[in-house]
One Martini backbone bead per residue (centre of mass of N, CA, C, O) as a GRO file, in nm:
protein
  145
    1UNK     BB    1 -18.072 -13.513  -7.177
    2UNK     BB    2 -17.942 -13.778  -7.059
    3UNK     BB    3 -17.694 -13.818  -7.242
    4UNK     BB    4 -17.583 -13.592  -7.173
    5UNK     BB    5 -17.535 -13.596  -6.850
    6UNK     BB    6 -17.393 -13.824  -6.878
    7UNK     BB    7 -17.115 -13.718  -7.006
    8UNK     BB    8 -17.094 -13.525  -6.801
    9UNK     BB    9 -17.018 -13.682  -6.591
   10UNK     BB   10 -16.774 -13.842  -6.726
   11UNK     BB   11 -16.625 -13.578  -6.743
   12UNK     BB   12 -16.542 -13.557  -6.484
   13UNK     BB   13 -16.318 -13.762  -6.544
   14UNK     BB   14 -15.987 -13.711  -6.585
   15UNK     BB   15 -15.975 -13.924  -6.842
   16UNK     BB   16 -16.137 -13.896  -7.006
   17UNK     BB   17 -16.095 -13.614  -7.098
   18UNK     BB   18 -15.824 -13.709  -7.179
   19UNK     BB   19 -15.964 -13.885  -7.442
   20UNK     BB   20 -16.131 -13.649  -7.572
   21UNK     BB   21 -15.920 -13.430  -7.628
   22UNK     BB   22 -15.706 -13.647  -7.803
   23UNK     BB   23 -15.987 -13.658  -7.991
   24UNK     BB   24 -15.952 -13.366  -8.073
   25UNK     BB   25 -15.678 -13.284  -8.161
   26UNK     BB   26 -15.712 -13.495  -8.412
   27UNK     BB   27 -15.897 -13.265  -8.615
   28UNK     BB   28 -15.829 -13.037  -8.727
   29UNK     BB   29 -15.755 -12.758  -8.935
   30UNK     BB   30 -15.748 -12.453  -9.148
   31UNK     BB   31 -15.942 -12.281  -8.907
   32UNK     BB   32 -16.119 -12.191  -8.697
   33UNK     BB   33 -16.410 -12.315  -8.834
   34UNK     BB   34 -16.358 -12.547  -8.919
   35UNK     BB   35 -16.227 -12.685  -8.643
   36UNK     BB   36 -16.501 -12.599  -8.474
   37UNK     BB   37 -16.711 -12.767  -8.657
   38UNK     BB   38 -16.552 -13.055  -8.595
   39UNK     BB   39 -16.619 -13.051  -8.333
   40UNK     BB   40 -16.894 -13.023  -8.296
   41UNK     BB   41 -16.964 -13.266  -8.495
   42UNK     BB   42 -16.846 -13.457  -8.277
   43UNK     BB   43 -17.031 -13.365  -8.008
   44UNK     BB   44 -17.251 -13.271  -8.197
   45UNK     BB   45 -17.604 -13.291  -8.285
   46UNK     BB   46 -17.825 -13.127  -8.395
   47UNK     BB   47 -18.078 -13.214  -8.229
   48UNK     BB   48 -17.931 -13.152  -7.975
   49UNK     BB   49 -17.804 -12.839  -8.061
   50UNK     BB   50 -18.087 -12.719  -8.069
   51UNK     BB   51 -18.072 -12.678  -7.680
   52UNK     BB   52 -17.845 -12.473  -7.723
   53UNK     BB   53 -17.562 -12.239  -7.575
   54UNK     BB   54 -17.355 -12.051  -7.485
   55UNK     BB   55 -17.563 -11.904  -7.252
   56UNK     BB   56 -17.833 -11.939  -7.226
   57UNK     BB   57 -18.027 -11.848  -7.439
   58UNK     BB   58 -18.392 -11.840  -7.489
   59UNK     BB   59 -18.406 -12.100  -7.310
   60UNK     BB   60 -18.138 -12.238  -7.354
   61UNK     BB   61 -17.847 -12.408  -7.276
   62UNK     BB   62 -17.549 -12.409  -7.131
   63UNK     BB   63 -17.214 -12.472  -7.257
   64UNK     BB   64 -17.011 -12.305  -7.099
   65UNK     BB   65 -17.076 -12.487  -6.802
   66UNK     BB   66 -17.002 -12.725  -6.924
   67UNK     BB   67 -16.753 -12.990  -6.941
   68UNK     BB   68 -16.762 -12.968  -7.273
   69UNK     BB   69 -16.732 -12.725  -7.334
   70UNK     BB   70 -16.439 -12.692  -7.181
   71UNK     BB   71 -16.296 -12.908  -7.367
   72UNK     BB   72 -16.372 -12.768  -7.648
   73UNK     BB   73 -16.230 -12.475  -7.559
   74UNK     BB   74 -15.955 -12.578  -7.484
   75UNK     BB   75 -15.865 -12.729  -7.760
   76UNK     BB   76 -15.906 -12.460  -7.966
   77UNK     BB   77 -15.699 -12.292  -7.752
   78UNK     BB   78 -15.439 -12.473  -7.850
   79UNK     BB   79 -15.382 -12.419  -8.115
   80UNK     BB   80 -15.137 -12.300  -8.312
   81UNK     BB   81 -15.255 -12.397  -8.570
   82UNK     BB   82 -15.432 -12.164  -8.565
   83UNK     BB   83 -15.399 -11.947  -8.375
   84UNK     BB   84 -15.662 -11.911  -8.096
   85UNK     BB   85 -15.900 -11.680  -7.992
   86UNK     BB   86 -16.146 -11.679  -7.748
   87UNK     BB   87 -16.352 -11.499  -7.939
   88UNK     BB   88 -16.354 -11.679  -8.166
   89UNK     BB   89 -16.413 -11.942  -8.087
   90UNK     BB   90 -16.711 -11.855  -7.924
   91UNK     BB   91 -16.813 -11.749  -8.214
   92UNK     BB   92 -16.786 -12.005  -8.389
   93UNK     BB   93 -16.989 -12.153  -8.193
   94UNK     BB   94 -17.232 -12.022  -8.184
   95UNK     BB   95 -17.263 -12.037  -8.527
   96UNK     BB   96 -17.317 -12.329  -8.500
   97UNK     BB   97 -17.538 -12.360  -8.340
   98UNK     BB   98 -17.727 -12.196  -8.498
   99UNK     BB   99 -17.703 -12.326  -8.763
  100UNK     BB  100 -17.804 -12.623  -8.637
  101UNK     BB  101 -18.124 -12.527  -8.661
  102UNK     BB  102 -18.127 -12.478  -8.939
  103UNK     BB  103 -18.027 -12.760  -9.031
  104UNK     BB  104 -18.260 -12.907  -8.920
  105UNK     BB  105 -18.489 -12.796  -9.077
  106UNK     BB  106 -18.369 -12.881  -9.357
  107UNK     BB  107 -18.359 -13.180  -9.293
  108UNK     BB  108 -18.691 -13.197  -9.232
  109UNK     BB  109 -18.748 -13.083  -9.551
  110UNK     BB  110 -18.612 -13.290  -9.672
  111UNK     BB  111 -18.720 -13.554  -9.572
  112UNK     BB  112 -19.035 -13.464  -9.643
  113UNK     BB  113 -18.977 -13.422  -9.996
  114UNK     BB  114 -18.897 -13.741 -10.008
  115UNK     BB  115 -19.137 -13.878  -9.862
  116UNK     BB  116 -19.321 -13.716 -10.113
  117UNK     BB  117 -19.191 -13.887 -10.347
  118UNK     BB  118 -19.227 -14.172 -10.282
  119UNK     BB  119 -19.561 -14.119 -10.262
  120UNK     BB  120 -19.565 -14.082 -10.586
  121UNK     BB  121 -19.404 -14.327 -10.704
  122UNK     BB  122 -19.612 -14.556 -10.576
  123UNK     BB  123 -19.909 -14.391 -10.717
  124UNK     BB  124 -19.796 -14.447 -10.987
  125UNK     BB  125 -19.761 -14.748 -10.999
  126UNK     BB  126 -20.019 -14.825 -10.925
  127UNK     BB  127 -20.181 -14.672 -11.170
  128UNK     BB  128 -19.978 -14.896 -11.360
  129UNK     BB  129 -20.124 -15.149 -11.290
  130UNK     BB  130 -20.417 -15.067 -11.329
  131UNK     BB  131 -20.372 -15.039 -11.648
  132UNK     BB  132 -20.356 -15.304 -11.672
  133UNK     BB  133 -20.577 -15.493 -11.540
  134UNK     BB  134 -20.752 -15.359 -11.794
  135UNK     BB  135 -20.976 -15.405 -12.029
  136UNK     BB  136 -20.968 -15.453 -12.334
  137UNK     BB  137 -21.052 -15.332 -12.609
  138UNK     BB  138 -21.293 -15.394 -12.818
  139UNK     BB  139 -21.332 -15.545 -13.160
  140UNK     BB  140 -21.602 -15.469 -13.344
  141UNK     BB  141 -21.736 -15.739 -13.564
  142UNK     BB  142 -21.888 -15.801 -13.747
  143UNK     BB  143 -22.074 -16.134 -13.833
  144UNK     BB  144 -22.223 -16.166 -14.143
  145UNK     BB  145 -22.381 -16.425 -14.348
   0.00000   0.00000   0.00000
């Protein structure tokens, strides 16, 4: 979280955030959900993102209070095409923070899977080193003069 605290104090900085929102601003997208999602997952990371909530429910921190937050939430309520009001950008940031907890289980499990076939395919590889390395049955052929 020391991260965190860091961008949050950075943003404490009107020029940062002014170059924060520049660089939100030009992210576009083609309705509320897209758009949110964009803009979240330029600003937090799901391992980081599975920390908070927006109202910091659960035991979670709240992002709503958080300088990062609020400019995040007011480039989305910026937004023109589609216009975007604040109950929905709210809902939108919520669901993505939670998918986002779902999103880290999926790919540690996904990563687990991986890792598991990595040592599945090393293990065959051995296996078949080892069948190499064994001596050829030889043919008894009795020579008897």
């Amino acid at each position: 979280m020391d991260d965190f605290d860091s961008v949050n104090l950075k943003l404490q900085n009107k020029t940062t955030r002014k170059q924060l929102r520049i660089r939100l601003d030009s992210i576009g997208g083609k309705n509320v959900g897209d758009i949110v999602r964009k803009i979240c997952v330029f600003c937090l990371n799901k391992k980081f993102a599975r920390n908070f909530s927006w109202e910091g429910n659960r035991g979670n921190m709240c992002l709503k209070d958080t300088m990062l937050g609020k400019v995040m939430l007011g480039v989305i309520l910026k937004y023109e095409k589609p216009k975007i009001k604040s109950h929905e950008a709210i809902l939108a940031i919520q669901n993505w923070l939670k998918h986002a907890k779902d999103g880290m289980k999926a790919e540690l499990a996904a990563a687990a899977a991986a890792k598991k076939k990595e040592e599945n395919k090393n293990n065959e590889k051995e296996d078949d080193s080892e069948k190499d390395r064994r001596p050829l049955p030889s043919s008894s052929s009795d020579d008897e003069d």
